[in-house]
Structure formats: structure tokens, C-alpha cells
C-alpha positions as CSV (number, residue, x, y, z in Angstrom):
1,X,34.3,37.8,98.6
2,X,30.3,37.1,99.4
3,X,28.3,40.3,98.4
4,X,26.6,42.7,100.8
5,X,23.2,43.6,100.1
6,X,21.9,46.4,102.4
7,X,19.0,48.9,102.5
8,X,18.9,51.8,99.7
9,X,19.7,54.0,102.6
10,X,22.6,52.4,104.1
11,X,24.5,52.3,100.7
12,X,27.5,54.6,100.2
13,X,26.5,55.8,96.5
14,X,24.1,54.7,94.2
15,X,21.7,52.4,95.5
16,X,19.8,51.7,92.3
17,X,19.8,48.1,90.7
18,X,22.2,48.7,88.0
19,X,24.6,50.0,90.4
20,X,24.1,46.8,92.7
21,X,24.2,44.7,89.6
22,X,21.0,43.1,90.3
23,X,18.3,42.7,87.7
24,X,14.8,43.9,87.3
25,X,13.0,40.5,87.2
26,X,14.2,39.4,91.2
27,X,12.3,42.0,92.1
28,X,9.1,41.0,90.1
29,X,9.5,37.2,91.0
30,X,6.3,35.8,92.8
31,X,7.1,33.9,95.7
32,X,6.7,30.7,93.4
33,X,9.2,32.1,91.3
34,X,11.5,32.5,94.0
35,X,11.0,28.3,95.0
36,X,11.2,27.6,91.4
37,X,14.6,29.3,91.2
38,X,15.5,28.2,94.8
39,X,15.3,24.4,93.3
40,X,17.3,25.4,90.1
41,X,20.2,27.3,92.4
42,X,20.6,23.9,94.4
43,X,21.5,22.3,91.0
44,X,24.1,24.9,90.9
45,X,25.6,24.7,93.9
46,X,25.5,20.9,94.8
47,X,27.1,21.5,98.0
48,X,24.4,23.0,99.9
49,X,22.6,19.5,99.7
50,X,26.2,17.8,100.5
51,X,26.3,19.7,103.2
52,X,22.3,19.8,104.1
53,X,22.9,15.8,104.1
54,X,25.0,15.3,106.4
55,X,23.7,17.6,109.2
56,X,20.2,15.1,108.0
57,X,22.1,12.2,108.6
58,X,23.5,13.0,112.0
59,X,20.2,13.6,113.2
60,X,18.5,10.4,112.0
61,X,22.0,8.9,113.4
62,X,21.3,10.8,116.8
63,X,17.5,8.9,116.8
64,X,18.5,5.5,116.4
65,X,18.7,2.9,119.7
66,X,22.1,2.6,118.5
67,X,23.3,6.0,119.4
68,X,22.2,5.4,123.1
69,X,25.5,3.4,123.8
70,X,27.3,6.9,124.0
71,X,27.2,9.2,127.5
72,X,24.5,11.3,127.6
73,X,26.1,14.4,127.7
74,X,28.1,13.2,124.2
75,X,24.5,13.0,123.1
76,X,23.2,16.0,124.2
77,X,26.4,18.1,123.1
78,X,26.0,16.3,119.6
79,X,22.4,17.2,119.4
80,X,23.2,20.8,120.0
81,X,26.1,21.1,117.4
82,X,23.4,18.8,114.5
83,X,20.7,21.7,115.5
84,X,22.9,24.5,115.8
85,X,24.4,23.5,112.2
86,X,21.1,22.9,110.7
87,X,18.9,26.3,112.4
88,X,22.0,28.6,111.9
89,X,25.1,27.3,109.5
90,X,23.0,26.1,106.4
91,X,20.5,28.9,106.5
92,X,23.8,31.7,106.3
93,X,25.3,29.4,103.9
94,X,22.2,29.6,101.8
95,X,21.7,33.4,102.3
96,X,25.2,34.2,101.2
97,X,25.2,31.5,97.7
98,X,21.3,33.7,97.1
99,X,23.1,36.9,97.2
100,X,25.9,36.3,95.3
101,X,24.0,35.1,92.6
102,X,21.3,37.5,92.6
103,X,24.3,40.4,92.0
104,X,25.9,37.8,89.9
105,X,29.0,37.4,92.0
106,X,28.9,33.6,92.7
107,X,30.4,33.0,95.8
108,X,32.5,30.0,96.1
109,X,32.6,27.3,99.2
110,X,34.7,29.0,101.0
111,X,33.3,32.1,100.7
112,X,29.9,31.1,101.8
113,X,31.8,29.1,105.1
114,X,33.8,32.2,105.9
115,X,30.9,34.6,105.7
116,X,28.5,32.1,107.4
117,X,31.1,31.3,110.5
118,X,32.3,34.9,110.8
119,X,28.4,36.0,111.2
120,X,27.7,33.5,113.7
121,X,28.0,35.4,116.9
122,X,26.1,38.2,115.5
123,X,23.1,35.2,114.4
124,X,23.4,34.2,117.8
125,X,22.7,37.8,119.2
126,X,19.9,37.9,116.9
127,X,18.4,34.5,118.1
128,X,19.0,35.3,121.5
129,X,17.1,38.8,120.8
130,X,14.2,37.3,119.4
131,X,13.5,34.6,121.8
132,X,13.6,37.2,124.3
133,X,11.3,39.4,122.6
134,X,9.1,36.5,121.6
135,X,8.6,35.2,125.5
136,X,8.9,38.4,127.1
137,X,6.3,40.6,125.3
138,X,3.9,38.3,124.8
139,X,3.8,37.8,128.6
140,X,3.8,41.9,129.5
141,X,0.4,41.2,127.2
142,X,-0.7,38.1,129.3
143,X,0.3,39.7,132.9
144,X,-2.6,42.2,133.1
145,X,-5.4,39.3,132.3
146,X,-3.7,37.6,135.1
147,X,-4.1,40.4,137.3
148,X,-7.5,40.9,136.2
149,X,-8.3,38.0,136.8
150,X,-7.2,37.2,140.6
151,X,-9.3,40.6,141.3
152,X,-12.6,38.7,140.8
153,X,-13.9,36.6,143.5
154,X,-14.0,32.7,143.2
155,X,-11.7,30.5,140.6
156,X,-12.0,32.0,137.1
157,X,-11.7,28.8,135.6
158,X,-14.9,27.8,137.1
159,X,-16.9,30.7,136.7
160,X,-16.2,30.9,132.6
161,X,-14.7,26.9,132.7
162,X,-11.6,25.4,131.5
163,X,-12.0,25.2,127.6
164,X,-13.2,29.2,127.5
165,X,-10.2,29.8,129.9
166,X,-7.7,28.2,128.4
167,X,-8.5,29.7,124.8
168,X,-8.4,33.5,125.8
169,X,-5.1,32.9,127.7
170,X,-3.5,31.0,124.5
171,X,-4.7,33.7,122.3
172,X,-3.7,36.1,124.4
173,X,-0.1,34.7,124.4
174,X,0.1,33.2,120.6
175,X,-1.2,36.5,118.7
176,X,1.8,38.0,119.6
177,X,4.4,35.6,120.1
178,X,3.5,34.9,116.2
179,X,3.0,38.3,115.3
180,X,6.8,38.9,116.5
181,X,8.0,35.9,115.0
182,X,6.4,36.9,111.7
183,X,8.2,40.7,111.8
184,X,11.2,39.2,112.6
185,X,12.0,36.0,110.2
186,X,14.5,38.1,108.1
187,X,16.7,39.1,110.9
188,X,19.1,36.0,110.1
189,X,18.9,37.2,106.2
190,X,19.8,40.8,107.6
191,X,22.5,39.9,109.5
192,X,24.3,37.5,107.2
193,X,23.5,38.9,103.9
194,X,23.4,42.9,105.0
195,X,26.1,42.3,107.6
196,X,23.9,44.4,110.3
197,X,24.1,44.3,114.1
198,X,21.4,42.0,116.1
199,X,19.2,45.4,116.7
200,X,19.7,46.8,113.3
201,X,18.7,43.0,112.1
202,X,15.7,43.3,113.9
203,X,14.7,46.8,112.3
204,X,15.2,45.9,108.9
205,X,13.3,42.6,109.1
206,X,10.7,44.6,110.8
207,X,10.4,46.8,108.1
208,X,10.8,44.0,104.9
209,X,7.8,42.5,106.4
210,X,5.9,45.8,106.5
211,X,6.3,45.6,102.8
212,X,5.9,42.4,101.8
213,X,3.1,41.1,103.9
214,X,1.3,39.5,101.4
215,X,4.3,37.5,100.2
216,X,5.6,36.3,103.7
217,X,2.5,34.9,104.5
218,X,1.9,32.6,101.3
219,X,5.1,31.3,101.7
220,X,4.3,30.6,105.2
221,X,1.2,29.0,104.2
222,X,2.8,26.7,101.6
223,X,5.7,25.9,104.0
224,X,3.2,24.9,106.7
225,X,1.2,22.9,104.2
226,X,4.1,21.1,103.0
227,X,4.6,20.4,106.5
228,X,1.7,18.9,107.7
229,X,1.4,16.8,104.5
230,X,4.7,15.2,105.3
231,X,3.7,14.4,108.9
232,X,0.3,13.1,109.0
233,X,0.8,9.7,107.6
234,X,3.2,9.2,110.2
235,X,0.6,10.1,112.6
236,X,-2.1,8.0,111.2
237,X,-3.7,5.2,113.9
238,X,-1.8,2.0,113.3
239,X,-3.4,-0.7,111.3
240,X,-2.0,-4.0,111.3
241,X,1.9,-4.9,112.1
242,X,2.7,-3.8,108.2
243,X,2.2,-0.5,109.0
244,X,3.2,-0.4,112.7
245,X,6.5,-1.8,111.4
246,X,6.3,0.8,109.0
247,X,5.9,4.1,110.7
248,X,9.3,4.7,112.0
249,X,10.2,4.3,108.8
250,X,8.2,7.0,107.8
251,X,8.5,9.3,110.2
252,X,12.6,9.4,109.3
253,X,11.7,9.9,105.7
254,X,9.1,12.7,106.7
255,X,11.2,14.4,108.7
256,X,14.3,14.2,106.1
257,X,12.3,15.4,103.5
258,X,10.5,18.3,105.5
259,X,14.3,19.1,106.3
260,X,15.3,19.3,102.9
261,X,12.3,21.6,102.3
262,X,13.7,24.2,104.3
263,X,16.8,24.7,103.0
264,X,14.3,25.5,100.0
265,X,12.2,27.7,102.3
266,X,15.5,29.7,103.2
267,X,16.6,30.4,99.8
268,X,13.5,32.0,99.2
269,X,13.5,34.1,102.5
270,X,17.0,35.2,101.3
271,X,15.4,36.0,98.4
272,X,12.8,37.9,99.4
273,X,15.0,40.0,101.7
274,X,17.3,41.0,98.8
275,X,13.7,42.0,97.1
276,X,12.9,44.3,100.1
277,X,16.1,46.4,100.3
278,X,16.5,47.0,96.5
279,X,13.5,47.6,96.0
């Protein structure tokens, strides 16, 4: 059976790390450390990547001309099941292989599947909870500016112009649509690994990032970097047919690859939130 990590106060007994069979060093890994060993666990458990490479391959498949001949509706149904499989499936699969080695229980393939697919309508609740929370709040923030707004005479946008206008209202709505996003990454890792509710999900990521601030937003910072490094030669201006020809080509690669990285990016968030309730 996959393990169940929860928060020291929601263990029956002992909560301590012997009891939990977890030892001292996860909780002193750097978040470099916890990439390092994320790499090292894939070697392990070779079917994360057999897995991760086909959901990859479906969606380069679904972005080819040659997918086109199908109905739309096929296309948009497969689209939905490649994302849903990626965004969801892998990163519970992941989770659940992280904490069963971290209390040295190794789960098997099965395990992992079962845990993953008998989580997924609580994942789903989760998602569906944070998107809310993510566009609703941010506009409750946004909705007074508006209002102040139509109480002065004349077009705001003229008086202050377009460029001022438009900043203000996109920082009024960004700082905390991110500043949600950011308190609630774990939720997924809460409600696979710690079997929680969608609310209870919510809580404990709010409270794991509380904590570990510092070490959510490096890894943020290296997964965005990573990111944008991948992308921008696709975007470079075209020079020459060579590398017209050639950028489709790498904007497939790029976007395999930056895939690929975030199966790497979710066994450390896994790890991190086993870090945050032991600790």
C-alpha cells in the first residue's frame, strides 16, 4: 500500500521521524538536493518516464497537420484526457513513488496507479477550488478600483493614459492571483500524499508555504529559468529558410523537454511537502 504522510497533528501516535520511518537528512536537503535526488529516483523507477513519454508523445501527436483528419470534437476530447493525464495523473503518480521512498516503503506500479486514480476526484475538487479562489479573489481586489474609478469624471484612461492604466489594473489583479497560486501549489501533494479533503488540502499547503518560503520560491525561480531558456530560441526572429525550417522542430523539442522538467519539478514539490509536515 502507498504511504500516508500527514501533518504531526493529524497522526494517531507518534508523529516523530523514527516513528514515520523517515530519516533526518530529507529534512535537511536544499532544494538542490531534492532535484538531485528527484533525477536519481527516476532511475529507480523507470516508469514514471514510460509513462511521462507517452502522455509527451500524444501531445506532439495532437500538434501535427496529421491529426487534423480526425473530428474536432475527437480532438478536443483527446486534448483534454493528454492534459488531464499530464497536470493531474503523473504529478499523483510522482507524489506517491516520493513518499514511499522517503519512509522507505517503495510503492510498486500499481500502487502508485491505484492511489493516483482513487485521489482523482478529490485532485479535481482541489483544482476546481483553486481556480475559483484564484479568479474570484483577485477580482473582489480589482472591483473596488473599478468603482473608483467610474466615480471620477471623464475616461480614466485618458486622464492617467493607457500604459499607467493598464499596469495598476494588471498589478492589481496579478499580485494576488500569484500570491494564491504560490500558497496553494501543495494542495495536489496534500491531497494525494496526506489523503486530505480539497479544503483541508488547501489549509495545509497554505501553511507548508508559510514555512518554507524561502525554498518555494528558488525552486520557482529555477523552474521558470529553465523555462524560459528552453523557449527563447524557438522564439528567436527567423533567419534564413535553415532556421525557419528549423523552428518547429525546436519548439517540439523545447516543449518535450520543458515537460520532462516538470515531472522533476513535481518530485521535488512532493518532496518538500513531506519536509513541511514532518518537520
Amino acid at each position: 500500500m502507498a504511504p500516508t504522510i500527514k501533518v504531526r497533528d493529524d497522526v494517531d501516535g507518534c508523529g516523530c521521524l523514527e516513528c514515520r520511518n523517515i530519516e533526518t537528512i530529507t529534512t535537511n536537503r536544499t532544494v538542490l538536493d531534492a532535484l538531485v535526488w528527484s533525477v536519481r529516483l527516476f532511475r529507480s523507477y523507470p516508469s514514471i518516464l514510460g509513462f511521462a513519454v507517452v502522455i509527451i508523445l500524444a501531445n506532439r501527436l495532437l500538434e501535427t497537420d496529421g491529426i487534423n483528419l480526425l473530428p474536432m470534437p475527437a480532438i478536443g476530447v483527446f486534448e483534454v484526457l493528454t492534459s488531464f493525464a499530464f497536470i493531474v495523473l503523473i504529478r499523483a503518480y510522482v507524489g506517491t513513488i516520493v513518499a514511499g521512498e522517503l519512509t522507505g516503503d517503495p510503492v510498486t506500479i500499481r500502487d502508485g496507479l491505484r492511489r493516483s486514480l482513487s485521489r482523482t476526484p478529490a485532485l479535481v475538487g482541489v483544482i476546481l477550488f483553486v481556480v475559483f479562489s484564484a479568479m474570484t479573489i483577485p477580482f473582489l481586489v480589482f472591483l473596488p478600483l473599478l468603482v473608483l474609478a467610474g466615480m471620477f469624471p471623464g475616461n480614466p484612461v485618458e486622464i492617467v493614459g493607457f500604459p499607467v492604466a493598464a499596469a495598476i489594473g494588471g498589478i492589481t489583479f496579478a499580485v494576488p492571483f500569484l500570491f494564491l497560486l504560490f500558497k496553494f501549489w501543495f494542495a495536489p501533494e496534500a491531497c494525494v500524499i496526506g489523503q486530505y479533503g480539497p479544503l483541508k488540502s488547501l489549509r495545509v499547503s497554505w501553511r507548508i508555504t508559510t514555512n518554507y518560503r524561502g525554498k518555494f520560491v528558488l525552486i520557482g525561480l529555477i523552474a521558470i529559468g529553465s523555462a524560459v531558456s528552453l523557449y527563447l530560441p524557438t522564439y528567436f526572429p527567423e533567419m534564413g529558410t535553415s532556421l525557419a525550417s528549423l523552428n518547429p522542430v525546436l519548439s517540439m523539442i523545447s516543449s518535450s523537454i520543458s515537460e520532462l522538467l516538470s515531472i522533476v519539478w513535481a518530485s521535488a514539490y512532493a518532496h518538500i511537502y513531506v519536509e513541511g509536515v514532518v518537520s
